[in-house]
N, C-alpha and C positions, 0 to 999 in steps of 0.2 A: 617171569621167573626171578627169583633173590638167591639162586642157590648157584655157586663157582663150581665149573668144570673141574675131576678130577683127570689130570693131564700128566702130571708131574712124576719119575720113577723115584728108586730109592737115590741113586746115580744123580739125578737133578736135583732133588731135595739135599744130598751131600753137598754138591758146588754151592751151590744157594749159600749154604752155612759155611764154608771155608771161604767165600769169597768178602761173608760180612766177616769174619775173623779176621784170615789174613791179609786183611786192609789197611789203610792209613794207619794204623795201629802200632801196624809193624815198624815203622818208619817213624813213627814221633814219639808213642809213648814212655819207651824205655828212657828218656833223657827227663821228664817230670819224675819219673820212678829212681833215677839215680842221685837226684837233686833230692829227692825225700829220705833216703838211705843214709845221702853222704856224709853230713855232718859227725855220724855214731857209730856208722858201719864201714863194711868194706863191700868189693866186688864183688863174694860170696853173699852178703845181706842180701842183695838184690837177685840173686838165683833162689834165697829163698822165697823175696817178698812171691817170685815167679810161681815157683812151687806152692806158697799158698794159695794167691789168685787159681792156680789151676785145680786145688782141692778141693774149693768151696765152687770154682766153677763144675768141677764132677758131680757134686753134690746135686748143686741146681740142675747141669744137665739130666739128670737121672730121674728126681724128680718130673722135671718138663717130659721128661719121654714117657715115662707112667702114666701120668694125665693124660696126654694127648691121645695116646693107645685106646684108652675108652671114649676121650672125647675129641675126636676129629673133625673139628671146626674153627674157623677163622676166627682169631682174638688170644687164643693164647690162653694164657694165668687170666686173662678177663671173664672167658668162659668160666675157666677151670673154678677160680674163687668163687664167681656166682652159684655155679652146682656143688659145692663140697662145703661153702661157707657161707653164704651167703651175698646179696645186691652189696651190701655194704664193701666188703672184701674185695667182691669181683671191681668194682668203681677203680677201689685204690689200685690196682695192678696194672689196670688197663689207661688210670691217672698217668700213672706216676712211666711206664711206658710211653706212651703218645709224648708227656713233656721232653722227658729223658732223651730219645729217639729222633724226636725233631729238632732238639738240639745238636744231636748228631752228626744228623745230614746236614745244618750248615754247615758244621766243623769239618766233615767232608766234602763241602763243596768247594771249600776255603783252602784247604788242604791240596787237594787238585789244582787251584788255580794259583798257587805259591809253587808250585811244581814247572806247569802248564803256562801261563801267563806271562805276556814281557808284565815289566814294570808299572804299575800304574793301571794296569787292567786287571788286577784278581778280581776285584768283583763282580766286574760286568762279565765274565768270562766262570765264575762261578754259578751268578745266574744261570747263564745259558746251561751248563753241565747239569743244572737241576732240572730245567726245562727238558734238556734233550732225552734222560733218563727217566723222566717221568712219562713223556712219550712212548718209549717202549717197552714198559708197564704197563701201559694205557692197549696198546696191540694186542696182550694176553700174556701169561706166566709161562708158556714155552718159550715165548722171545726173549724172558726176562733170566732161564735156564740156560738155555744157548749161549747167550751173552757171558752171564756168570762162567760158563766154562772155560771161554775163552781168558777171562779176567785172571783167571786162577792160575792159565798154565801160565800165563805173562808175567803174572808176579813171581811166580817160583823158580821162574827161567832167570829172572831180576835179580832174583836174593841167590841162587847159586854160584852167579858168578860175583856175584858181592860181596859172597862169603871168601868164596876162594881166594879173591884177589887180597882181600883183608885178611885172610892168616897166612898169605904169601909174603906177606911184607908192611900191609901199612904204612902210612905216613911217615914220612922220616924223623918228626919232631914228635910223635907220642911215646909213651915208656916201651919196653919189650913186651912180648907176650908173655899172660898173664902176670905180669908183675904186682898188679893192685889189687888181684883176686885172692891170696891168702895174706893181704897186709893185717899188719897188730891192727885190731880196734881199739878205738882212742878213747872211749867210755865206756859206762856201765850199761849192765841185760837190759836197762827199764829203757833210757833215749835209743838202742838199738831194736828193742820189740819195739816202739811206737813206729819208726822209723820202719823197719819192715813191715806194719801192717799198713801202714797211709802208704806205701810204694805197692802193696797186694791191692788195695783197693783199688787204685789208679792205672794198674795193670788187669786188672778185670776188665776194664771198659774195654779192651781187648778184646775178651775172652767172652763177649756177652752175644755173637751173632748166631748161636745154636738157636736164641729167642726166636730167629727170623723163620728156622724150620718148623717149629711149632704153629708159627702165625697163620704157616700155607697150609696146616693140617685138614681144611677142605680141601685143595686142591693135587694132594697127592696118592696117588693111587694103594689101595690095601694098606690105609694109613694104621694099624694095629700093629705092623709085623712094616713096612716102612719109616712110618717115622720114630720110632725109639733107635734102631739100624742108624738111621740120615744123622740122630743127634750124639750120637754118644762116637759116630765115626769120625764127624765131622771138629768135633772138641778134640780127641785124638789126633788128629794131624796138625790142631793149630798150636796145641802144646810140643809136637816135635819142632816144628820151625820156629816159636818163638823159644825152646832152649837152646835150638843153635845161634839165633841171630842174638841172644843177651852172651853164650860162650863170645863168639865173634868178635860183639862190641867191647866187651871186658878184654880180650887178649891184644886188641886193635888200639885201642883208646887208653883203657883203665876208668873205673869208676868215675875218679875226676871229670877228666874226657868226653863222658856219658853224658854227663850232667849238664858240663857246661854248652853242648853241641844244641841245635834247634834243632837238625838234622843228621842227628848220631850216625847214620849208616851213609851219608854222603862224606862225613866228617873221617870216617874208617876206611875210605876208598880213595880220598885226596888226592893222595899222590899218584894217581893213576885215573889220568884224564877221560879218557872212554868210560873206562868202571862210571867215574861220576853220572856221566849221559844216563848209563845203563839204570843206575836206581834213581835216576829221574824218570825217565819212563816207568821203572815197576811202581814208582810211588806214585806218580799220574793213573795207574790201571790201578791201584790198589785202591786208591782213592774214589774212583770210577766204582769200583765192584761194591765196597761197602756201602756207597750212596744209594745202588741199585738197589740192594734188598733191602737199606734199611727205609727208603719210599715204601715199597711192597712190604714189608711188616708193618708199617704205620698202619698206612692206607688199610691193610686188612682189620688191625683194631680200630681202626676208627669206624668201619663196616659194622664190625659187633657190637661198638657200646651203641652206634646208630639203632640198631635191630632191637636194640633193649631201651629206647630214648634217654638212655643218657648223653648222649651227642644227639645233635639235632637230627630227626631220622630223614631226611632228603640225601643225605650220607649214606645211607641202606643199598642205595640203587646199584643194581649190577648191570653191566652194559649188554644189551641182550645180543650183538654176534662176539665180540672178545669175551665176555664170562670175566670180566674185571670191575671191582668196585672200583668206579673213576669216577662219581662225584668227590667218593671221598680222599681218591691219588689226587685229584684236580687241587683238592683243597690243601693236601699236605705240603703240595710243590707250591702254590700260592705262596703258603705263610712261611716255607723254606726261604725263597726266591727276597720274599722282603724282610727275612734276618740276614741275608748274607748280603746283602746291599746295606743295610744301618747299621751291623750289630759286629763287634769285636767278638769272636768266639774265641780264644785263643785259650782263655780259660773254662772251656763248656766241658771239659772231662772230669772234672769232678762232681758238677753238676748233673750228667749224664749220670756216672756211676750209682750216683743220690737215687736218682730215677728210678734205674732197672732193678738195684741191689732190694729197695722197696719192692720192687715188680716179684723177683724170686722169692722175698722171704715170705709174700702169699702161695707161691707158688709151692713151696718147702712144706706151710700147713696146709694147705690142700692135700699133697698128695700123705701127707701123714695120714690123712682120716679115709685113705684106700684100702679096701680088706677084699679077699676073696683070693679070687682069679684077677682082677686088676693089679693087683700088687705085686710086681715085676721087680720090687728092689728093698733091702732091708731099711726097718725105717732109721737104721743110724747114723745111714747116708742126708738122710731128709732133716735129719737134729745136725749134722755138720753143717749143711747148707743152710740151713737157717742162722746158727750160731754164729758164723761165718758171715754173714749178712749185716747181722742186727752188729759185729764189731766192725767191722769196713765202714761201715757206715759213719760209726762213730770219731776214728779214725781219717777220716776224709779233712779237707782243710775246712777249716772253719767255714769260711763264707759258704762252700758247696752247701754242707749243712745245712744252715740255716737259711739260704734261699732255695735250695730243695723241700726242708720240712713247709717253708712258707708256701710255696707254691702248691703240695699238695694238699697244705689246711686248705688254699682258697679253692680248692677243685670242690673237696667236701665240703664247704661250708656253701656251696653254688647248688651244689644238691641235694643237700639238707633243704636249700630252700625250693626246690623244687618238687619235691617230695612231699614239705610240709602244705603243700595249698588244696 
């Protein structure tokens, strides 16, 4: 058999996607996002860059949950592209995911072991957290939901009292609250929209683990009337805590603060020793949870483009008592395992974002060409999501760009020649 157990409620498929959201994300990104603001903006820019990451992510979630509703199968936008648009389309989606993704999960693994780690051991200790988590993926997708539950309450247990303690007082050396949130801006519309939109972009990579609910759409039960539910709940909750935890850090810190911190939300608790423990531990689980699903979102496109040979189909195989593609876990944790031993990811989010942002905006023309009874959402959500897409992108720092576009020429141009023989 090649076809994945449906196991999973609407309730698991939610964890699933709040656990790749409110992951390492919460905890690092906003300081690249304040650093891109800050030169033209204020603390306010960066509430908005939020608020856009979160409109174009509506966008794209809504589309993904449209699609999926008819098509409840493993791979996602790879599916989706292939049936609405065709081989070509579905490649780049399910491309430019798998790269995006697996660069991820080193940056999560990385991320863990900066937390996690004495000194001198992140990486061998990053290893192991890909190993261990791939492990139980490998067990079956209940283990991988269970777990996620637990990842979710421990991170929000983290960030509650992270908050509190940070608009209790904060540091004694940073400004007051909100002091840097309504400052004068120091230039013009044009270096403040740039700056807000390269900080929405970079905060999307955030915002992008709805994709992982999608991924499971074989494996969750009454996936038509589940998974649109699991995607658009799950984006919901991660825009409420990522607007408290950017309030928090703006009232804590101030933009400045934000920016220059590696670890914004450790930086906002300082003065209070335990607090610091405490979001060392939520950024270790957080870190843990988005590595979990984004293994199992791989692993599952990499299942589908196998089934369709465009990955090598030994990939296909599902393991006949867990109901898990584990050739293709096996392979994803492999080639994680030897980037986070060689490879500096520190800059992989913008890279990522290159990835997925391409992943949605097939995703966006897909579900445009939905008519009937399929068509669960007006298509101007699906023109925002796209539009949205194709500027973030553009907006990204330079290098993201131009080794994201490189990388997916060379994916197409590998099956161009493979096609042609």
């Amino acid at each position: 058999m090649t076809e994945l157990a449906r196991r999973l409620s609407t309730a698991d498929a939610v964890m699933i996607g709040l656990s790749s959201m409110i992951g390492a994300g919460v905890f690092a990104a906003f300081s690249p996002a304040a650093a891109a603001v800050l030169p033209a903006g204020t603390g306010a820019a960066l509430l908005v860059a939020l608020g856009v990451a979160a409109v174009v992510a509506y966008g794209n979630a809504t589309s993904s949950a449209q699609l999926a509703a008819q098509y409840p199968a493993s791979g996602g936008t790879y599916v989706y592209g292939r049936e609405r648009l065709g081989p070509w389309w579905g490649f780049l989606a399910g491309w430019g995911f798998v790269i995006g993704k697996t660069a991820s999960c080193a940056a999560m693994a990385l991320t863990f072991a900066a937390y996690a780690a004495p000194p001198g051991w992140e990486r061998p200790v990053a290893a192991l957290a890909v190993v261990a988590l791939a492990a139980v993926n490998y067990r079956g997708v209940t283990r991988t939901a269970r777990l996620a539950r637990w990842i979710v309450v421990v991170v929000l247990l983290a960030l509650a009292v992270t908050v509190a303690v940070a608009l209790a007082g904060g540091p004694a050396d940073t400004p007051g609250p909100m002091a840097t949130l309504v400052a004068t801006t120091p230039a013009g519309a044009g270096p403040v929209l740039y700056g807000v939109l390269q900080a929405a972009g970079l905060l999307f990579f955030a915002f992008a683990g709805y994709a992982r609910v999608a991924t499971l759409g074989e494996e969750v039960r009454d996936p038509a009337r589940s998974i649109p539910r699991a995607i658009v709940g799950a984006l919901g909750g991660a825009v409420v805590v990522y607007a408290v935890v950017a309030v928090t850090l703006l009232a804590a810190l101030g933009l400045a603060g934000t920016a220059a911190a590696p670890a914004p939300l450790a930086a906002a608790v300082a003065g209070t020793p335990w607090a610091g423990v405490v979001v060392r531990v939520g950024a270790a689980a957080a870190s843990l949870g988005a590595l979990l699903a984004l293994v199992a979102g791989v692993g599952r496109t990499t299942l589908a483009m196998a089934r369709e040979g465009d990955l090598p189909r030994p990939l296909a195989a599902v393991h006949p008592r867990f109901r898990v593609p584990h050739r293709a876990e096996v392979a994803v944790a492999a080639v994680v395992v030897g980037l986070v031993l060689t490879v500096d990811l520190r800059g992989a989010i913008g890279f990522s974002s290159f990835g997925v942002l391409a992943y949605y905006a097939v995703a966006n023309l897909a579900a445009w060409t939905q008519t009937g009874a399929h068509r669960r959402y007006p298509r101007a959500l699906q023109a925002v999501g796209l539009a949205g897409c194709v500027v973030l992108c553009g907006t990204l720092p330079p290098a993201a760009v131009l080794t994201g576009a490189g990388v997916l020429a060379v994916g197409l141009l590998v099956r161009w020649v493979r096609v042609s023989r």
